[in-house]
N, CA, C and O of each residue as an XYZ file, in Angstrom:
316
protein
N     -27.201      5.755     29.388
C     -26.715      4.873     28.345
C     -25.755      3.884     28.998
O     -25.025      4.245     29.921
N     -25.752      2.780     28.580
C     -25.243      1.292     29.155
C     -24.654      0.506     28.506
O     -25.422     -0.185     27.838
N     -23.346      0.213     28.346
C     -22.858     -1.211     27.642
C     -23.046     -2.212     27.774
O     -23.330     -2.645     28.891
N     -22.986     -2.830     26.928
C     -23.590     -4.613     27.080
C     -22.588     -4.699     27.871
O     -21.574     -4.002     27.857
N     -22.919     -5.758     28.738
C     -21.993     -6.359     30.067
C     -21.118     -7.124     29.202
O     -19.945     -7.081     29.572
N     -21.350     -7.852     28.102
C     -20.474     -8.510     27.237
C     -19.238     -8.034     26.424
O     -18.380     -8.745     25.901
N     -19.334     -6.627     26.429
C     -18.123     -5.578     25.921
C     -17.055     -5.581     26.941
O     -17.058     -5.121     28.083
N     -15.880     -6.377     26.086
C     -14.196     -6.107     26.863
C     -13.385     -4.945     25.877
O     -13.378     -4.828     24.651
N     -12.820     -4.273     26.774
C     -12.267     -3.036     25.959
C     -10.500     -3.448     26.678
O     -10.196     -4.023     27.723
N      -9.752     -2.935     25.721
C      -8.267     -3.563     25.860
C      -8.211     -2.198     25.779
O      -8.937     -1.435     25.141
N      -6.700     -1.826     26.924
C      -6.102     -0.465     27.034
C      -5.644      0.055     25.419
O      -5.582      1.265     25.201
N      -5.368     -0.824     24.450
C      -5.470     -0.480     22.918
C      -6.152     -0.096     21.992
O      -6.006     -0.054     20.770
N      -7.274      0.314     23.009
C      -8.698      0.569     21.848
C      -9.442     -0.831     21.318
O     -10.637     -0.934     21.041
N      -8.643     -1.657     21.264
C      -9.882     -2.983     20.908
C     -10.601     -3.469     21.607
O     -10.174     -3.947     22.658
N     -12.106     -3.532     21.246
C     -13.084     -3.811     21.776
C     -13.404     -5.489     20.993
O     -13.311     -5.887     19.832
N     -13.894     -6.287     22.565
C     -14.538     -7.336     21.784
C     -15.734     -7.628     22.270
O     -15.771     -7.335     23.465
N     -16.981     -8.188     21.783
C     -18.239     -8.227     22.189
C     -18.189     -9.650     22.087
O     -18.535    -10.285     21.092
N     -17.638    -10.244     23.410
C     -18.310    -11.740     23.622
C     -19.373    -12.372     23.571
O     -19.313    -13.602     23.567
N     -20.389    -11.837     23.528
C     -21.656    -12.071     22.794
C     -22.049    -12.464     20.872
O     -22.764    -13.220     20.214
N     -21.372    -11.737     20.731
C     -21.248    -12.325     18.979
C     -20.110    -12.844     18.204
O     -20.121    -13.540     17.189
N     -18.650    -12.141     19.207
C     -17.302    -12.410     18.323
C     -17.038    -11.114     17.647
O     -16.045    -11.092     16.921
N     -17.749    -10.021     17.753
C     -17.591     -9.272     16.506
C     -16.023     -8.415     17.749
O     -15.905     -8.585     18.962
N     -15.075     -7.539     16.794
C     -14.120     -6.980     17.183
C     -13.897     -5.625     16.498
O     -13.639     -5.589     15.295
N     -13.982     -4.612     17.168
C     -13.691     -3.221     16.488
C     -12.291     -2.852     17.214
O     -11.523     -3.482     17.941
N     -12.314     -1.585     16.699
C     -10.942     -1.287     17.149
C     -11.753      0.464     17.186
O     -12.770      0.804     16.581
N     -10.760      1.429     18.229
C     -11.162      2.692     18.795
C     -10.157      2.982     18.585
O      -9.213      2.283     18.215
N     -10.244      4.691     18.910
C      -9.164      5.834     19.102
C      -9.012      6.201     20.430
O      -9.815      5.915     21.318
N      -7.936      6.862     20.579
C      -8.139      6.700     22.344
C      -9.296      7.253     22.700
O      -9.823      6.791     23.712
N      -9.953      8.318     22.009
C     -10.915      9.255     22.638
C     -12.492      8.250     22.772
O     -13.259      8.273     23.735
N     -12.627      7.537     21.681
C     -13.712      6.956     21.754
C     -13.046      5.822     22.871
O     -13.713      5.986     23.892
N     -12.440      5.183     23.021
C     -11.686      4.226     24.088
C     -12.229      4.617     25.180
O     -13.238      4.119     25.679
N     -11.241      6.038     25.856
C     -11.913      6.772     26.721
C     -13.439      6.930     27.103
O     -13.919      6.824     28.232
N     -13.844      7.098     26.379
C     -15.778      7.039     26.652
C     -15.983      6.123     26.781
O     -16.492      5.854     27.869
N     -15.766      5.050     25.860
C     -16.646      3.608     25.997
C     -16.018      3.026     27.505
O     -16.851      2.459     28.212
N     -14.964      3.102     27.908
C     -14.375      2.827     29.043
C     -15.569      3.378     30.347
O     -16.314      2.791     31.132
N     -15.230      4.887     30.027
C     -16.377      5.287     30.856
C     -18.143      5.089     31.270
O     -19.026      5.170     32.124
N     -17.806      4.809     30.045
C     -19.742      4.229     29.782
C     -19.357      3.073     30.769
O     -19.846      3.270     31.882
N     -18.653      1.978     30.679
C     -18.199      0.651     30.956
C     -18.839      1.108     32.370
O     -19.943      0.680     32.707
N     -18.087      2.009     33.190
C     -17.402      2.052     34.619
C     -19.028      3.031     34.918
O     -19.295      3.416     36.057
N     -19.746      3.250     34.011
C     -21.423      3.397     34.895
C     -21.068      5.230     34.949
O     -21.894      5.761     35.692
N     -20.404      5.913     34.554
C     -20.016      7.286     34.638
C     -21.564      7.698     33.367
O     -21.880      7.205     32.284
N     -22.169      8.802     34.216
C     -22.808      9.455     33.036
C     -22.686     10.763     31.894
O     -21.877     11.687     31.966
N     -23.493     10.603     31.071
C     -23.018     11.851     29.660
C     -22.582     12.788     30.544
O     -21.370     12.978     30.450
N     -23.226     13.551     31.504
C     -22.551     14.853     31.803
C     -20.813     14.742     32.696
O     -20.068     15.716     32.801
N     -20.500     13.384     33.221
C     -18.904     13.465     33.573
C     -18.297     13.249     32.680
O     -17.152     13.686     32.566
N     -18.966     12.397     31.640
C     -17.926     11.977     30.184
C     -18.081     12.970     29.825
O     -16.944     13.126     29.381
N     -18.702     14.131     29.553
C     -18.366     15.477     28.505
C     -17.736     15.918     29.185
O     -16.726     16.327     28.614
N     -17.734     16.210     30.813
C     -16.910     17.117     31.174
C     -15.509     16.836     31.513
O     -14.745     17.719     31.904
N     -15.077     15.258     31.322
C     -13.613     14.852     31.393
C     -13.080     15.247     30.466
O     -12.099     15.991     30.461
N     -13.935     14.586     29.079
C     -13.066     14.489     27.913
C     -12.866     16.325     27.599
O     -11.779     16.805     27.276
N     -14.064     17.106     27.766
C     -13.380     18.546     27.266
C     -12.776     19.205     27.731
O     -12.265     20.122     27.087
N     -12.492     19.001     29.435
C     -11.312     19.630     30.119
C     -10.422     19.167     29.712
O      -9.680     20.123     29.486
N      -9.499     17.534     29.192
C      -8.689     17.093     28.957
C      -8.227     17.322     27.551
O      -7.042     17.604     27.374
N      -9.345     17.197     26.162
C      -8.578     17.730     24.895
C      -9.285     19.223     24.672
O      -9.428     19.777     23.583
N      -9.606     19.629     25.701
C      -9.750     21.269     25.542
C     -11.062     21.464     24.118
O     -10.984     22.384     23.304
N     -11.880     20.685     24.099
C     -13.202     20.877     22.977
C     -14.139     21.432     22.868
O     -15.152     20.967     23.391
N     -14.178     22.353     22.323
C     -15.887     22.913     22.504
C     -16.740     22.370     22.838
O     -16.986     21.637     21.880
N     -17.891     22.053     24.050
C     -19.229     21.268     24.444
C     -19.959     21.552     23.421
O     -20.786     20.668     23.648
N     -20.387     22.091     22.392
C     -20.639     21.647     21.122
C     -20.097     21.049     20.294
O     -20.929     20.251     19.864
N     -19.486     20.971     19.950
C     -17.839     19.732     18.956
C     -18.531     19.011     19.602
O     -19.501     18.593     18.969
N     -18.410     18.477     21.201
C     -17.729     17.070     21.486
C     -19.452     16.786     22.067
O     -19.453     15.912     22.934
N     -20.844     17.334     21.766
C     -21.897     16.922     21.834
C     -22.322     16.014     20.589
O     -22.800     14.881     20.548
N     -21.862     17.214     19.274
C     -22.122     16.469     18.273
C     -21.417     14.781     17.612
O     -22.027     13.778     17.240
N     -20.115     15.029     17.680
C     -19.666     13.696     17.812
C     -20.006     12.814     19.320
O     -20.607     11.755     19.136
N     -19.798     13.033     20.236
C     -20.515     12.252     20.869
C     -21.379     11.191     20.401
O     -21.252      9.967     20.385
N     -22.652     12.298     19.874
C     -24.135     11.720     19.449
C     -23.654     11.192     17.929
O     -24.508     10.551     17.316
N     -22.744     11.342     17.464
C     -22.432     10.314     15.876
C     -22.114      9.031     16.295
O     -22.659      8.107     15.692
N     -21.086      8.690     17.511
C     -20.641      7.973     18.307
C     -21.370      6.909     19.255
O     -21.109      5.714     19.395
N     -22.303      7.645     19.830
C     -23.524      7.037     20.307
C     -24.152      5.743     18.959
O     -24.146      4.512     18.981
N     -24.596      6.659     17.991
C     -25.015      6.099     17.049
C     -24.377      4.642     16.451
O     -24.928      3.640     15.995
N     -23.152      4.951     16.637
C     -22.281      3.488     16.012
C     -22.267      2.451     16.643
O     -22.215      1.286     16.248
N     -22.335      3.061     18.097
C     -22.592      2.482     19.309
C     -23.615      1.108     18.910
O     -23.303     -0.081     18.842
N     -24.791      1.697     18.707
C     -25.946      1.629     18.729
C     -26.273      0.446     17.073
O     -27.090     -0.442     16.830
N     -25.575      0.840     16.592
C     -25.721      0.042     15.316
C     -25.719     -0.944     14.833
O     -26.412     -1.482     13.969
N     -24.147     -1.470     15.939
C     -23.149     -2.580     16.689
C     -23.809     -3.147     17.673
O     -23.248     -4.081     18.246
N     -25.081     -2.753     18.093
C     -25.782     -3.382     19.266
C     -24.666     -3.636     20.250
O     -24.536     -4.756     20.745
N     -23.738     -2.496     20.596
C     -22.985     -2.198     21.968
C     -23.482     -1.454     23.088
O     -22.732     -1.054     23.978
N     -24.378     -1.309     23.080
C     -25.349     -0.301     23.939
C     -26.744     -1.380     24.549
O     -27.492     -2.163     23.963
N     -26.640     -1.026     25.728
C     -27.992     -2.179     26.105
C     -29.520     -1.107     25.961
O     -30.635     -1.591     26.160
């Protein structure tokens, strides 16, 4: 999975997609991932950062993940 090269992510969670103008805003945790997605890291180092770091069940943090993915995806932030 790949971000549009057009996604700028601010250490604040705001994301902007220079491609359309559109602007969301994140939590650190989704921050964290999309960052990682950014930097070419794949699903299995992003699960295994984020659940050593907030201590999550690899089920919890599969299923949101994949809700996450989805929004991703909705937003046409994902190439």
């Amino acid at each position: 999975m790949k971000i549009n090269k057009n996604i700028a992510i601010s250490e604040s969670g705001f994301v902007f997609d220079a491609g359309t103008g559109d602007t969301f805003s994140l939590n650190e945790t989704g921050r964290e991932i999309l960052t990682q997605l950014k930097e070419g890291k794949t699903e299995a180092e992003i699960k295994k950062n984020i659940t050593d770091k907030y201590d999550v069940p690899p089920g919890i943090y599969e299923h949101n993940f994949h809700d996450f993915e989805n929004i991703l995806r909705k937003y046409n932030l994902l190439e």
